[in-house]
N, CA, C, O and CB atoms as a CASP TS submission, in Angstrom:
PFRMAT TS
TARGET T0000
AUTHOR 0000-0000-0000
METHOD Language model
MODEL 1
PARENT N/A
ATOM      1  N   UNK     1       6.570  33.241  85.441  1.00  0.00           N
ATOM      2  CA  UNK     1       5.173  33.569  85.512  1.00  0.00           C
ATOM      3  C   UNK     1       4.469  33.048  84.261  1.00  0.00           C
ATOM      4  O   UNK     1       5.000  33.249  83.168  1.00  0.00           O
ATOM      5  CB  UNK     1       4.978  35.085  85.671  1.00  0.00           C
ATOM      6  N   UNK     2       3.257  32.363  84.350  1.00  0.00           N
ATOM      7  CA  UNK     2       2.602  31.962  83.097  1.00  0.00           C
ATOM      8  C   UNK     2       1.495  33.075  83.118  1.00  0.00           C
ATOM      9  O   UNK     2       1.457  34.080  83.829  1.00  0.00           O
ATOM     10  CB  UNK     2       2.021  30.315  83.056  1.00  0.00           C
ATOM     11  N   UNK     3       0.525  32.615  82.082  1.00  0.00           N
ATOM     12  CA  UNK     3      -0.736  33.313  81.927  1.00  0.00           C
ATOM     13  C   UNK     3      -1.639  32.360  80.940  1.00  0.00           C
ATOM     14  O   UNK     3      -1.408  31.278  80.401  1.00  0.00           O
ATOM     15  CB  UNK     3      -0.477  34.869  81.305  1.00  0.00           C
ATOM     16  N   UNK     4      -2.366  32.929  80.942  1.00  0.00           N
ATOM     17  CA  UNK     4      -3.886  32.036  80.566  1.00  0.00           C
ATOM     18  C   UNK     4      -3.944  32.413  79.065  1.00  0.00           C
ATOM     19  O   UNK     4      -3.183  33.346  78.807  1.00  0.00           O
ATOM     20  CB  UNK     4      -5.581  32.643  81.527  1.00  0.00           C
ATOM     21  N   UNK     5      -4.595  31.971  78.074  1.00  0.00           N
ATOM     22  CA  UNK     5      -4.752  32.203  76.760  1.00  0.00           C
ATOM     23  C   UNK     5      -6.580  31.369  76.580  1.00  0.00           C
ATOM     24  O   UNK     5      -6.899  30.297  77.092  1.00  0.00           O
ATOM     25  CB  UNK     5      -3.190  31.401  75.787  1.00  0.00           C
ATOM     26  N   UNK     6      -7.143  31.925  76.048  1.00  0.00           N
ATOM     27  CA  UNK     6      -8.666  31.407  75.750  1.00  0.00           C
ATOM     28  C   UNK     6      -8.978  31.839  74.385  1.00  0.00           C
ATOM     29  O   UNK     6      -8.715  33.020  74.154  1.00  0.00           O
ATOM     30  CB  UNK     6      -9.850  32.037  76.797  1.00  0.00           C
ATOM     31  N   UNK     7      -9.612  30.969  73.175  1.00  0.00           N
ATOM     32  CA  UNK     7      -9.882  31.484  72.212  1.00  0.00           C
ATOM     33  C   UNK     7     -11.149  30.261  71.619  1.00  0.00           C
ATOM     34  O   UNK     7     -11.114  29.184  72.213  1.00  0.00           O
ATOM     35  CB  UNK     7      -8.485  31.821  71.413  1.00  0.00           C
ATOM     36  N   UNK     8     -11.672  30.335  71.072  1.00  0.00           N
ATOM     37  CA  UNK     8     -12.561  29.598  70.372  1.00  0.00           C
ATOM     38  C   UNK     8     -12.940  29.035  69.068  1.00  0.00           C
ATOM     39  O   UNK     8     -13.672  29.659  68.299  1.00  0.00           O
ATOM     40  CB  UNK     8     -13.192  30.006  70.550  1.00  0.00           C
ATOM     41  N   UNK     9     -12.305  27.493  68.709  1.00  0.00           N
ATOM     42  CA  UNK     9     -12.468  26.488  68.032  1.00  0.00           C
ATOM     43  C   UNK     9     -13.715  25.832  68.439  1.00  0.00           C
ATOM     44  O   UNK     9     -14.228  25.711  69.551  1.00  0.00           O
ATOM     45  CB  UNK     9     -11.390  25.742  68.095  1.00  0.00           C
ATOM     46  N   UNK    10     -14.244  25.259  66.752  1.00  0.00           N
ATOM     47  CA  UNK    10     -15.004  24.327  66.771  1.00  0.00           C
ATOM     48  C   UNK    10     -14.489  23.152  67.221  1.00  0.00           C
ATOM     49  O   UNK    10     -13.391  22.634  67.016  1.00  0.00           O
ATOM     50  CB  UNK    10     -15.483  24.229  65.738  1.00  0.00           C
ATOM     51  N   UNK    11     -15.554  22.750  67.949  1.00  0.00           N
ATOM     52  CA  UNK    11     -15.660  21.473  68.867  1.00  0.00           C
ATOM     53  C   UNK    11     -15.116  20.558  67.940  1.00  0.00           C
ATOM     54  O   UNK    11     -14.111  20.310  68.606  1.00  0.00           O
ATOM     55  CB  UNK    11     -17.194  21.008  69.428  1.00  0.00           C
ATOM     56  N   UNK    12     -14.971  19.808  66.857  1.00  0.00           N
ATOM     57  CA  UNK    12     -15.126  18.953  66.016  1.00  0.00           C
ATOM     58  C   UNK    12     -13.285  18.891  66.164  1.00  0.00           C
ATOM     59  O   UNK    12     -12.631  18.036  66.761  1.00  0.00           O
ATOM     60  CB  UNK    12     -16.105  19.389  64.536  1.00  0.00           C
ATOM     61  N   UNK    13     -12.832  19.959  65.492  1.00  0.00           N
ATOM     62  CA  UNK    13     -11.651  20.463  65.558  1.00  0.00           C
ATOM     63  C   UNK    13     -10.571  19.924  67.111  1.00  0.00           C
ATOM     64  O   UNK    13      -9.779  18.992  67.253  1.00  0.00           O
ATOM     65  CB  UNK    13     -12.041  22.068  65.445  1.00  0.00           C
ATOM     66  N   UNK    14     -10.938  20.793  67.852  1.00  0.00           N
ATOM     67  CA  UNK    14     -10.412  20.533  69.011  1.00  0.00           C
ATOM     68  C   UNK    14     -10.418  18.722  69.154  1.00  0.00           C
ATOM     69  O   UNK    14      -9.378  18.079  69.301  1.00  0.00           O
ATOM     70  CB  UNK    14     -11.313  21.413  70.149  1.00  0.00           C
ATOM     71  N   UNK    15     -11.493  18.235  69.091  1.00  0.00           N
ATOM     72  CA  UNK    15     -11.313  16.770  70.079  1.00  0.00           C
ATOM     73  C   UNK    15     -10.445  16.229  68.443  1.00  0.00           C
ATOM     74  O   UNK    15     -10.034  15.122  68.792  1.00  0.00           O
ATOM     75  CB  UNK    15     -13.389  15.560  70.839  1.00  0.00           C
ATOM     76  N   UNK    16     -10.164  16.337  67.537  1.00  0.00           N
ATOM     77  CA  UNK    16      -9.421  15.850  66.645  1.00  0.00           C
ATOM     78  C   UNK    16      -8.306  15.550  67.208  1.00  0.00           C
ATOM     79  O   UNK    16      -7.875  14.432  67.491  1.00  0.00           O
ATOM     80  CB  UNK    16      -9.286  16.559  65.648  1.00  0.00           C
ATOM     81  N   UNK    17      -7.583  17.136  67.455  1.00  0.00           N
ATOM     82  CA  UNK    17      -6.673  17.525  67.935  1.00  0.00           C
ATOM     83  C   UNK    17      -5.830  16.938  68.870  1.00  0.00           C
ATOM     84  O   UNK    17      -4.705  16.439  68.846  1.00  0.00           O
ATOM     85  CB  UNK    17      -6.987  18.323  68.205  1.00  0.00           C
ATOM     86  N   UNK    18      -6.874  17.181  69.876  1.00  0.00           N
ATOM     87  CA  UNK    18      -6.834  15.741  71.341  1.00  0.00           C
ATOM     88  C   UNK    18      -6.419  14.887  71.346  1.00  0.00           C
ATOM     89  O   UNK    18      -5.609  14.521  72.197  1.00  0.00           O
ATOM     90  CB  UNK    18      -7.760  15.031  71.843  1.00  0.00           C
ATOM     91  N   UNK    19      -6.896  14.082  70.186  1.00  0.00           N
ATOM     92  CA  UNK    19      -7.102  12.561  70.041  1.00  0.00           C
ATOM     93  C   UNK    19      -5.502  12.366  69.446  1.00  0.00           C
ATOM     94  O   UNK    19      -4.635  11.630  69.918  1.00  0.00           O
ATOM     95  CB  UNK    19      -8.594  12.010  68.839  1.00  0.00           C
ATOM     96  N   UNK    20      -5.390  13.399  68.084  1.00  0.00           N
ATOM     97  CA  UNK    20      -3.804  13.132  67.536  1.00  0.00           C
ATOM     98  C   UNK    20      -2.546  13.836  68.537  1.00  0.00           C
ATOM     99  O   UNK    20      -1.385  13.497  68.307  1.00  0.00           O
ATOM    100  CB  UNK    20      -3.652  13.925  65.839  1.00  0.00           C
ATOM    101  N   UNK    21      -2.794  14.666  69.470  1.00  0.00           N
ATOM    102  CA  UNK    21      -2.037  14.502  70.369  1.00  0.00           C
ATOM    103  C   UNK    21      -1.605  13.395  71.560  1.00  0.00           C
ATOM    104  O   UNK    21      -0.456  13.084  71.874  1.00  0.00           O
ATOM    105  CB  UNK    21      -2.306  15.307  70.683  1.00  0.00           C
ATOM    106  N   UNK    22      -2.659  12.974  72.037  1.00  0.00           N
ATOM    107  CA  UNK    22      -2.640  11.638  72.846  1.00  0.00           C
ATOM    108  C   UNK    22      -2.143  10.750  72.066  1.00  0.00           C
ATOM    109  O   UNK    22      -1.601   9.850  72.708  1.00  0.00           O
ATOM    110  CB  UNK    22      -3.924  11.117  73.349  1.00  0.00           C
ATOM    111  N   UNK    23      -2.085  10.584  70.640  1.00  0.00           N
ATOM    112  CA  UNK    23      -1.783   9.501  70.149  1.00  0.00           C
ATOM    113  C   UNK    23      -0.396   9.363  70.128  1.00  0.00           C
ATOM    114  O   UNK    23       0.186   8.278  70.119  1.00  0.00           O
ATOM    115  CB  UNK    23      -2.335   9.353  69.031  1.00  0.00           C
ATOM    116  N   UNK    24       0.306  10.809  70.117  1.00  0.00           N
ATOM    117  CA  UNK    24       1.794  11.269  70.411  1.00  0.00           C
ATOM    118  C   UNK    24       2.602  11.162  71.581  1.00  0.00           C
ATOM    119  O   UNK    24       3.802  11.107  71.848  1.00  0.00           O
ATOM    120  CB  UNK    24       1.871  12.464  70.254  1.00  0.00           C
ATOM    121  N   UNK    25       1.367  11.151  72.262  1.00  0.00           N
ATOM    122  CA  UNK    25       2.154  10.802  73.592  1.00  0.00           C
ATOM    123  C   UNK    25       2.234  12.628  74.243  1.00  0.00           C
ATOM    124  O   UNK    25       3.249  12.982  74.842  1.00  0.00           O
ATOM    125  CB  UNK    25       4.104   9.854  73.142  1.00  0.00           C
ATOM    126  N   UNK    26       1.226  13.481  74.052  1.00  0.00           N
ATOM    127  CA  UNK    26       1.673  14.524  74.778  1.00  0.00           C
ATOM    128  C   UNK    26      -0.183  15.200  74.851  1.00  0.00           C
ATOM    129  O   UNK    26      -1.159  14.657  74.332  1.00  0.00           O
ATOM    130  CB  UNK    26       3.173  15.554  73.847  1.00  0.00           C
ATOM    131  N   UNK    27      -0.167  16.420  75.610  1.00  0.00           N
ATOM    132  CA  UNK    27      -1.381  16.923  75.984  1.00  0.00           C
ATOM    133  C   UNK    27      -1.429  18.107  74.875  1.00  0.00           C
ATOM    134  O   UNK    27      -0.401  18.652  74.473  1.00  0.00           O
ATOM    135  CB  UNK    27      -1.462  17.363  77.620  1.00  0.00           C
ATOM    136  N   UNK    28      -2.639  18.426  74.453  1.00  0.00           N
ATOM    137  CA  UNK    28      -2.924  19.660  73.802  1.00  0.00           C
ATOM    138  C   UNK    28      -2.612  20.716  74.322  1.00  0.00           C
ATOM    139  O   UNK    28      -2.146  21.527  73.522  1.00  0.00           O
ATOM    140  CB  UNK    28      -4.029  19.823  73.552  1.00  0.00           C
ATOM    141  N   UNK    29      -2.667  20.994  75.191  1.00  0.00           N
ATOM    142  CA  UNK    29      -2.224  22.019  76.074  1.00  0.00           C
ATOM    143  C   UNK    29      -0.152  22.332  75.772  1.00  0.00           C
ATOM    144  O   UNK    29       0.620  23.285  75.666  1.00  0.00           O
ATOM    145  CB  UNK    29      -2.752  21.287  77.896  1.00  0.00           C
ATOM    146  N   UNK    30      -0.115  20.995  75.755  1.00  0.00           N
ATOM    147  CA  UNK    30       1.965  21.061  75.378  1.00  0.00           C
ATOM    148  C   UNK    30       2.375  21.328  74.314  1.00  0.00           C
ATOM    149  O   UNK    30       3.453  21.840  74.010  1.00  0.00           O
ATOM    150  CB  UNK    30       2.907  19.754  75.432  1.00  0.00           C
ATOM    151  N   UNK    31       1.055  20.803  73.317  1.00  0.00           N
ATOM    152  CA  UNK    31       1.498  21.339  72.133  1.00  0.00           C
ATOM    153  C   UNK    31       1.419  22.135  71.322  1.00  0.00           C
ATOM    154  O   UNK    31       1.897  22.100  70.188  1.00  0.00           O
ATOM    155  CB  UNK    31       1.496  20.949  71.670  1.00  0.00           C
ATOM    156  N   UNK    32       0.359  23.529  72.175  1.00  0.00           N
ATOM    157  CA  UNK    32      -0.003  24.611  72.390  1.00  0.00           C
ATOM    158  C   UNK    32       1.229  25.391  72.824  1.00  0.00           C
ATOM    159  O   UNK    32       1.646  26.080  71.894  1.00  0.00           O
ATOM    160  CB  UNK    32      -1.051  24.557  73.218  1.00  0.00           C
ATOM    161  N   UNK    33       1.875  25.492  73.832  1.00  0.00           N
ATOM    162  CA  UNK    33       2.186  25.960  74.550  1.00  0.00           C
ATOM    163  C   UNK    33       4.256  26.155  73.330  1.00  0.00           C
ATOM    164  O   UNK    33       4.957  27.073  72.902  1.00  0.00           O
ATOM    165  CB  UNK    33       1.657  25.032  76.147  1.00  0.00           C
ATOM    166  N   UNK    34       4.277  24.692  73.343  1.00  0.00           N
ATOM    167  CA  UNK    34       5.318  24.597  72.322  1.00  0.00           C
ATOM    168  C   UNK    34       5.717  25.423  70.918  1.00  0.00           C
ATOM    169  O   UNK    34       6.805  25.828  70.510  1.00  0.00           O
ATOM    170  CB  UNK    34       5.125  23.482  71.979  1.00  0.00           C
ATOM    171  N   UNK    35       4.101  25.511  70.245  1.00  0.00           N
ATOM    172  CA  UNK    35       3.989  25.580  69.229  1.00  0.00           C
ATOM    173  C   UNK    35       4.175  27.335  69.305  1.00  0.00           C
ATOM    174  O   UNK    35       4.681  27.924  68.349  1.00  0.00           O
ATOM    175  CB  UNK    35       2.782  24.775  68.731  1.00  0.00           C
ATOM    176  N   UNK    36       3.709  28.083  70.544  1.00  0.00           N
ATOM    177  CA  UNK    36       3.872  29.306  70.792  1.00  0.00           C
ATOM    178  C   UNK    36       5.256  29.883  70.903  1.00  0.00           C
ATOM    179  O   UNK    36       5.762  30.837  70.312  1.00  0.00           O
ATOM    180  CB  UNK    36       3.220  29.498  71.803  1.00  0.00           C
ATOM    181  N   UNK    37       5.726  29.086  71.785  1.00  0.00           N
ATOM    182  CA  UNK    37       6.942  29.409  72.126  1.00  0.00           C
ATOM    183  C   UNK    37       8.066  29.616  70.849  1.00  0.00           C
ATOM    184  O   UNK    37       8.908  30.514  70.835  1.00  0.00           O
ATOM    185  CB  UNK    37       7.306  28.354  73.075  1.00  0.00           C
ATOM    186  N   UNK    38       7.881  28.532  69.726  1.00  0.00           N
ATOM    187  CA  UNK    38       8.199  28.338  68.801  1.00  0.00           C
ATOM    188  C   UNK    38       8.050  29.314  67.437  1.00  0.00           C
ATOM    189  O   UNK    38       8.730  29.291  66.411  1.00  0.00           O
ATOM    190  CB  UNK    38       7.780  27.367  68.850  1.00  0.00           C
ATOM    191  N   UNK    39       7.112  30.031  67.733  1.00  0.00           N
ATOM    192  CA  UNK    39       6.454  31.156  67.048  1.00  0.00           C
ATOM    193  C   UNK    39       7.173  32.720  67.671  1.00  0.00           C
ATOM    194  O   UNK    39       7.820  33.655  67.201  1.00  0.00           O
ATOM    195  CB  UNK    39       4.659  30.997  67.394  1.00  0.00           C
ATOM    196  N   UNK    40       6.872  32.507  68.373  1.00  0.00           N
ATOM    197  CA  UNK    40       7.355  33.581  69.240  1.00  0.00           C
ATOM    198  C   UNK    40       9.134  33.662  69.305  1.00  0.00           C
ATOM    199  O   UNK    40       9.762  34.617  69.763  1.00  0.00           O
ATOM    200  CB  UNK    40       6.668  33.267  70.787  1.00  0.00           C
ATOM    201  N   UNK    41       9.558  32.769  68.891  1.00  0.00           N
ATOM    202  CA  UNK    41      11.119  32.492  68.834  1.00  0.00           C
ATOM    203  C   UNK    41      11.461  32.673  67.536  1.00  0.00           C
ATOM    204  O   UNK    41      12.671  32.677  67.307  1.00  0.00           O
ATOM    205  CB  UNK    41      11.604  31.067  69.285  1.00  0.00           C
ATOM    206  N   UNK    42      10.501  32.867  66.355  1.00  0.00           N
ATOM    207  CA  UNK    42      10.962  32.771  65.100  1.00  0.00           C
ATOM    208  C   UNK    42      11.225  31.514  64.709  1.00  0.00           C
ATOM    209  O   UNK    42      11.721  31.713  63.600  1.00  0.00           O
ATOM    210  CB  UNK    42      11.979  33.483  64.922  1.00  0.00           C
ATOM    211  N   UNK    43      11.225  30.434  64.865  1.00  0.00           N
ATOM    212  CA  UNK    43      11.517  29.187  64.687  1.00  0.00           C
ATOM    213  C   UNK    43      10.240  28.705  63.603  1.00  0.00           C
ATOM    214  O   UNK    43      10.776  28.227  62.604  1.00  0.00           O
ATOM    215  CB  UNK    43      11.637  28.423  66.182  1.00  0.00           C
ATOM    216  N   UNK    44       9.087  28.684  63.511  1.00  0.00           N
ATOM    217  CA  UNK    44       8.294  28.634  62.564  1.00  0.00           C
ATOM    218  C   UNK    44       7.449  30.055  62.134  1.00  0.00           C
ATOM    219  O   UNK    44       7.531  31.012  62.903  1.00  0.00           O
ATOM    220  CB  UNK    44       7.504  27.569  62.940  1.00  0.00           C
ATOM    221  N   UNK    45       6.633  30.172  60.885  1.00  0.00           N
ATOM    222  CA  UNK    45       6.465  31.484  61.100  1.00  0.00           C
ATOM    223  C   UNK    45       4.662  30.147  60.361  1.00  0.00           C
ATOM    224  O   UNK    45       4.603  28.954  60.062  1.00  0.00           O
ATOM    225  CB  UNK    45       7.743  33.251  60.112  1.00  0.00           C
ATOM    226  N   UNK    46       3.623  31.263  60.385  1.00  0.00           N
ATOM    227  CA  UNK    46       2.445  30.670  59.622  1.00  0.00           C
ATOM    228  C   UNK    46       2.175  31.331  58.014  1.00  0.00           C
ATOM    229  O   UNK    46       2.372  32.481  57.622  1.00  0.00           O
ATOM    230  CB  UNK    46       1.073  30.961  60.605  1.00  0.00           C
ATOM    231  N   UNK    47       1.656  30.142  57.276  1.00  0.00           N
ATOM    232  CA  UNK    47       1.631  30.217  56.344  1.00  0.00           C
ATOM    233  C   UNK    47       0.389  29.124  55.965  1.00  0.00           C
ATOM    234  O   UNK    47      -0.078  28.292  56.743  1.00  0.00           O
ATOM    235  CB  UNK    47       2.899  30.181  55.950  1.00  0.00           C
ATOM    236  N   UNK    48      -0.015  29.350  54.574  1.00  0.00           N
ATOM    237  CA  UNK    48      -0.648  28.421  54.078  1.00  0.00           C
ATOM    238  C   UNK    48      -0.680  27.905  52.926  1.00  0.00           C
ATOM    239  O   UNK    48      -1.135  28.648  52.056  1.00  0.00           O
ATOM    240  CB  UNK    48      -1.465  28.588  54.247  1.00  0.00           C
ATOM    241  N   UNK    49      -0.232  26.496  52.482  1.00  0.00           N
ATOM    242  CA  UNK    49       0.593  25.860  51.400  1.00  0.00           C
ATOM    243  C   UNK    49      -1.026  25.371  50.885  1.00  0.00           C
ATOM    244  O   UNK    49      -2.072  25.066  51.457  1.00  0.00           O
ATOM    245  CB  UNK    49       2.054  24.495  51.899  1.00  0.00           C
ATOM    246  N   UNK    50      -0.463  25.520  49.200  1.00  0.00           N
ATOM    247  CA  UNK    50      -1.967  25.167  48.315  1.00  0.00           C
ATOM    248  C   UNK    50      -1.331  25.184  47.005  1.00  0.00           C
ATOM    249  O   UNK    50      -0.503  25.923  46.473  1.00  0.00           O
ATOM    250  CB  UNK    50      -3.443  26.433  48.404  1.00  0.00           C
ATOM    251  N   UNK    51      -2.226  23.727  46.505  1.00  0.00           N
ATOM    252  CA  UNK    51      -2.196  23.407  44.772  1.00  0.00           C
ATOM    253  C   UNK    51      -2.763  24.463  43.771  1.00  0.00           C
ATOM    254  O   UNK    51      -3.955  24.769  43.726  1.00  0.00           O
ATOM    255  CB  UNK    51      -3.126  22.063  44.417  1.00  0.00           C
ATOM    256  N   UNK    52      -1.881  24.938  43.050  1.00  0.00           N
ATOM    257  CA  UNK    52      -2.943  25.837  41.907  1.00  0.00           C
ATOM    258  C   UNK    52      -1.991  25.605  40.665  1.00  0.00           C
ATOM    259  O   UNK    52      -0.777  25.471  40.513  1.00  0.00           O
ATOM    260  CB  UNK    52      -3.257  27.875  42.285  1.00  0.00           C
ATOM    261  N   UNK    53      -3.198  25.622  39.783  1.00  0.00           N
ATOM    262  CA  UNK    53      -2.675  25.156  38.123  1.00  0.00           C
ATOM    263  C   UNK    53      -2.131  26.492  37.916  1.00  0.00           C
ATOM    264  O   UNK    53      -2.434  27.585  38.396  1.00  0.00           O
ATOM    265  CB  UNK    53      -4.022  24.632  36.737  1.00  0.00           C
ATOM    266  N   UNK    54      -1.048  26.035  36.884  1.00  0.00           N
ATOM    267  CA  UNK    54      -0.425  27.234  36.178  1.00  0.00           C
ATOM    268  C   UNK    54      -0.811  28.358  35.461  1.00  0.00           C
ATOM    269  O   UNK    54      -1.738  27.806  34.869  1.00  0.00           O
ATOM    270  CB  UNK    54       0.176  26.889  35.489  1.00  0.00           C
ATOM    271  N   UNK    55      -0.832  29.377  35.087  1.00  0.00           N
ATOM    272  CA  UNK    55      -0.926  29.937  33.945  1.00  0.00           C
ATOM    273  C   UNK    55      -1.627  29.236  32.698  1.00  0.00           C
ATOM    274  O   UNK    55      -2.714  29.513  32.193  1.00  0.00           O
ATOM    275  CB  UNK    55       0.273  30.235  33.703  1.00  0.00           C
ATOM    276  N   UNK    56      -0.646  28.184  32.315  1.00  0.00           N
ATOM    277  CA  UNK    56      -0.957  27.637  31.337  1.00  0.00           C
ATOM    278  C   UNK    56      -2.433  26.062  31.505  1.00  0.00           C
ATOM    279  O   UNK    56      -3.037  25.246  30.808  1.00  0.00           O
ATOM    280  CB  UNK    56       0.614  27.306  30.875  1.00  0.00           C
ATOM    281  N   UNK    57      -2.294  26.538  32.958  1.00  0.00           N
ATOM    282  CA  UNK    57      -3.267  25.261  33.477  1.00  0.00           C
ATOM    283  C   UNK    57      -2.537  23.328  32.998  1.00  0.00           C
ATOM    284  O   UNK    57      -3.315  22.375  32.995  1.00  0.00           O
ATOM    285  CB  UNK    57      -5.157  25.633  32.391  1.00  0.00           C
ATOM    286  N   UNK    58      -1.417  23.198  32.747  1.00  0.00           N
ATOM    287  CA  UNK    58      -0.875  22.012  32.523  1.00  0.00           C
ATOM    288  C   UNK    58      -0.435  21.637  33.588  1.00  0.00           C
ATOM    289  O   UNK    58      -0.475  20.409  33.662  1.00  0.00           O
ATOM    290  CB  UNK    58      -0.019  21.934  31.633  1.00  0.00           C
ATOM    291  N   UNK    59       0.136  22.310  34.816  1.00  0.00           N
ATOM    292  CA  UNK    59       0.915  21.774  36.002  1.00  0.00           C
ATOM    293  C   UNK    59       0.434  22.289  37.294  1.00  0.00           C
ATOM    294  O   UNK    59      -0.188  23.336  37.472  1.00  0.00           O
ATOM    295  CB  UNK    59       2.377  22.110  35.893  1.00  0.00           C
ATOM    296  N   UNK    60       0.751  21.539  38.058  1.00  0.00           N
ATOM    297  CA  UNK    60       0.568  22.343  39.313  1.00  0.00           C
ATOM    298  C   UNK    60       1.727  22.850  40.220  1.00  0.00           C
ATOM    299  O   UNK    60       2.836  22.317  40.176  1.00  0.00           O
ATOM    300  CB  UNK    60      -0.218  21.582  40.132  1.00  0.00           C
ATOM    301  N   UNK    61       1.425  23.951  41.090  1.00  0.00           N
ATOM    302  CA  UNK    61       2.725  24.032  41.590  1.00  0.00           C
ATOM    303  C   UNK    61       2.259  24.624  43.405  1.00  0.00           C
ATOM    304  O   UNK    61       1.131  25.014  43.707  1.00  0.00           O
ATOM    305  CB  UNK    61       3.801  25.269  40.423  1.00  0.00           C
ATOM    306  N   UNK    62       3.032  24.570  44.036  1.00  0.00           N
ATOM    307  CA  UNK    62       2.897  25.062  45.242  1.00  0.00           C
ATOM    308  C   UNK    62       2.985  26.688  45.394  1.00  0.00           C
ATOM    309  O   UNK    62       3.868  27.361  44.862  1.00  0.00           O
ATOM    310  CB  UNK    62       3.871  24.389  45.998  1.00  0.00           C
ATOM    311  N   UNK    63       2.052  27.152  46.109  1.00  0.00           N
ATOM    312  CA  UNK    63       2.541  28.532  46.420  1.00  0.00           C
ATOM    313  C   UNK    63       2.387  28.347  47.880  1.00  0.00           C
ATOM    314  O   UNK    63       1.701  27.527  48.490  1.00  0.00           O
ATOM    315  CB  UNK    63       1.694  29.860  45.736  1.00  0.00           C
ATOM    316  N   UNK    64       3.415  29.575  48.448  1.00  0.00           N
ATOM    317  CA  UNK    64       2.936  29.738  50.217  1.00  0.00           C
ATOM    318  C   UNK    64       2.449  31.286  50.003  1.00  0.00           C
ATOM    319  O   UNK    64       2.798  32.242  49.310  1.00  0.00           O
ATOM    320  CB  UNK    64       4.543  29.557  51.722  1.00  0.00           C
ATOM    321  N   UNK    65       1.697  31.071  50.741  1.00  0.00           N
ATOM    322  CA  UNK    65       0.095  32.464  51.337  1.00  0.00           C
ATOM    323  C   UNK    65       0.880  32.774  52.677  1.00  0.00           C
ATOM    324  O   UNK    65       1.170  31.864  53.454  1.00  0.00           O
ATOM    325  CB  UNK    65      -2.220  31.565  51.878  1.00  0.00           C
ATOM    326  N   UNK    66       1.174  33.945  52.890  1.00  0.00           N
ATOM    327  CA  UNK    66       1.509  34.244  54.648  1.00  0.00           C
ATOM    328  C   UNK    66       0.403  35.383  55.068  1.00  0.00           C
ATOM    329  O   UNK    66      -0.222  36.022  54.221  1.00  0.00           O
ATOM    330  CB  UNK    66       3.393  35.013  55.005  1.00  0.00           C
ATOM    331  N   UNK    67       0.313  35.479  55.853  1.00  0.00           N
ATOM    332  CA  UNK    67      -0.880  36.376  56.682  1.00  0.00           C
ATOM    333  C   UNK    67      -0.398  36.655  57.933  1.00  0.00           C
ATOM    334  O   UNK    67       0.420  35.892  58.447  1.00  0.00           O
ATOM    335  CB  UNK    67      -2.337  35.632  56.923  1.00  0.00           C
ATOM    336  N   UNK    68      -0.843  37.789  58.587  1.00  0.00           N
ATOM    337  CA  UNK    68      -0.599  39.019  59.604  1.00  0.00           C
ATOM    338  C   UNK    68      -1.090  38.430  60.882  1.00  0.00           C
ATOM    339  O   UNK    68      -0.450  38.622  61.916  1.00  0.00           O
ATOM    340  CB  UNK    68      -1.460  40.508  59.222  1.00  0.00           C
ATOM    341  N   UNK    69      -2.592  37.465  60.876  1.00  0.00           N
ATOM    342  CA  UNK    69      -2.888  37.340  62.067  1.00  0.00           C
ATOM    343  C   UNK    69      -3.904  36.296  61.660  1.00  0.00           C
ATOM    344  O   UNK    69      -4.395  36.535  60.557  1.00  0.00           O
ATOM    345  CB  UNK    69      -3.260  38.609  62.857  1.00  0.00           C
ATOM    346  N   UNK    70      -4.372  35.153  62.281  1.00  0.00           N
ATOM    347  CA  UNK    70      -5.412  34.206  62.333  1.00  0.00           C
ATOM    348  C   UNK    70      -6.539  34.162  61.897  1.00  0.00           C
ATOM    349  O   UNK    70      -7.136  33.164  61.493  1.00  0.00           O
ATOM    350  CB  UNK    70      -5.636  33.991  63.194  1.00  0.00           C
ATOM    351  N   UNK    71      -7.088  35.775  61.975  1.00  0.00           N
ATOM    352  CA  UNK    71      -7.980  36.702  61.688  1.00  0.00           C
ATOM    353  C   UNK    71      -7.995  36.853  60.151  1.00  0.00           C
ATOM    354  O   UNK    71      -8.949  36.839  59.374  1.00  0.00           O
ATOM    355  CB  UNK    71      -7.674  37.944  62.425  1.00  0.00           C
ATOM    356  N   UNK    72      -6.400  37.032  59.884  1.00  0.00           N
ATOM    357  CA  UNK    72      -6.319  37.131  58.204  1.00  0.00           C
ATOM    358  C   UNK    72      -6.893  35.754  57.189  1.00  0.00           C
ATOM    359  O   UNK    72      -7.335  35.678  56.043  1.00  0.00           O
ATOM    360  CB  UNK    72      -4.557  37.323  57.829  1.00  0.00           C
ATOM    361  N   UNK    73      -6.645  34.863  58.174  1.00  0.00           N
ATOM    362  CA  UNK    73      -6.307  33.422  57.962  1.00  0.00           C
ATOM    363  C   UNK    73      -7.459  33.280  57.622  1.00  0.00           C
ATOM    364  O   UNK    73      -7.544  32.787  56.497  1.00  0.00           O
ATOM    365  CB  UNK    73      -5.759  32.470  59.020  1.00  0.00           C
ATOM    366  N   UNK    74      -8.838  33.595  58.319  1.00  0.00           N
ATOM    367  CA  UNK    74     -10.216  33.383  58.580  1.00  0.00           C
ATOM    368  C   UNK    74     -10.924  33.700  57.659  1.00  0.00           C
ATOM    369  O   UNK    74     -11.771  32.999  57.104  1.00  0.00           O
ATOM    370  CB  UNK    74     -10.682  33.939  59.568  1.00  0.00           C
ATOM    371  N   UNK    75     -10.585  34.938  57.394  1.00  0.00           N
ATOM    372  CA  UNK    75     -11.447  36.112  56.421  1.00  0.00           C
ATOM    373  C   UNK    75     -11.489  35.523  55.018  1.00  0.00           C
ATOM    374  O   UNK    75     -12.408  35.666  54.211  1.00  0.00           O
ATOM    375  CB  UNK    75     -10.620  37.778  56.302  1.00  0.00           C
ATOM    376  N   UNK    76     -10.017  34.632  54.790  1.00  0.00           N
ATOM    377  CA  UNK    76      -9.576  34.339  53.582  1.00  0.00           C
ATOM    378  C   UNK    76      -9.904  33.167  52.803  1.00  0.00           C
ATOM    379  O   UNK    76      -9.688  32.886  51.625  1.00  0.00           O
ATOM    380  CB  UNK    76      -8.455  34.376  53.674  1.00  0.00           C
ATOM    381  N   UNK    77     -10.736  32.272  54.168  1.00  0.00           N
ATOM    382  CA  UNK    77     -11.462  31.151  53.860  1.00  0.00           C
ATOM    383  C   UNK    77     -13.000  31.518  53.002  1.00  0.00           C
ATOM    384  O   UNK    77     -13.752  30.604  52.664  1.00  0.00           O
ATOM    385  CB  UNK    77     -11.670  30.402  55.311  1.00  0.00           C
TER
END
């Protein structure tokens, strides 16, 4: 049994999306659907990777940001 999912991206966004999926050789919709499944399996989890100077401000280093829900993701922009 499937089911439907609807949520709302900017337009700009989406046909990006489109475009670098077609360029892959697959539909947005597959790589939706993948990317869920994949989530839902534990196989990737979300996060968000970002440059910030040190302490000492001489280096940079990576940190990962994780968040609860998309929503978290949003607020935080």
């Amino acid at each position: 049994m499937t089911t439907q999912i609807m949520f709302k991206i900017d337009s700009k966004i989406k046909k990006a999306a489109q475009k670098r999926a077609k360029e892959q050789g697959i539909a947005l919709s597959d790589l939706f659907q993948s990317t869920t499944r994949d989530f839902a399996e534990g196989k990737i989890t979300l996060g968000i990777k970002r440059e910030e100077e040190n302490w000492q401000g001489k280096s940079k280093k990576n940190f990962l940001k994780s968040y609860g829900s998309a929503d978290a993701i949003y607020d935080s922009i």
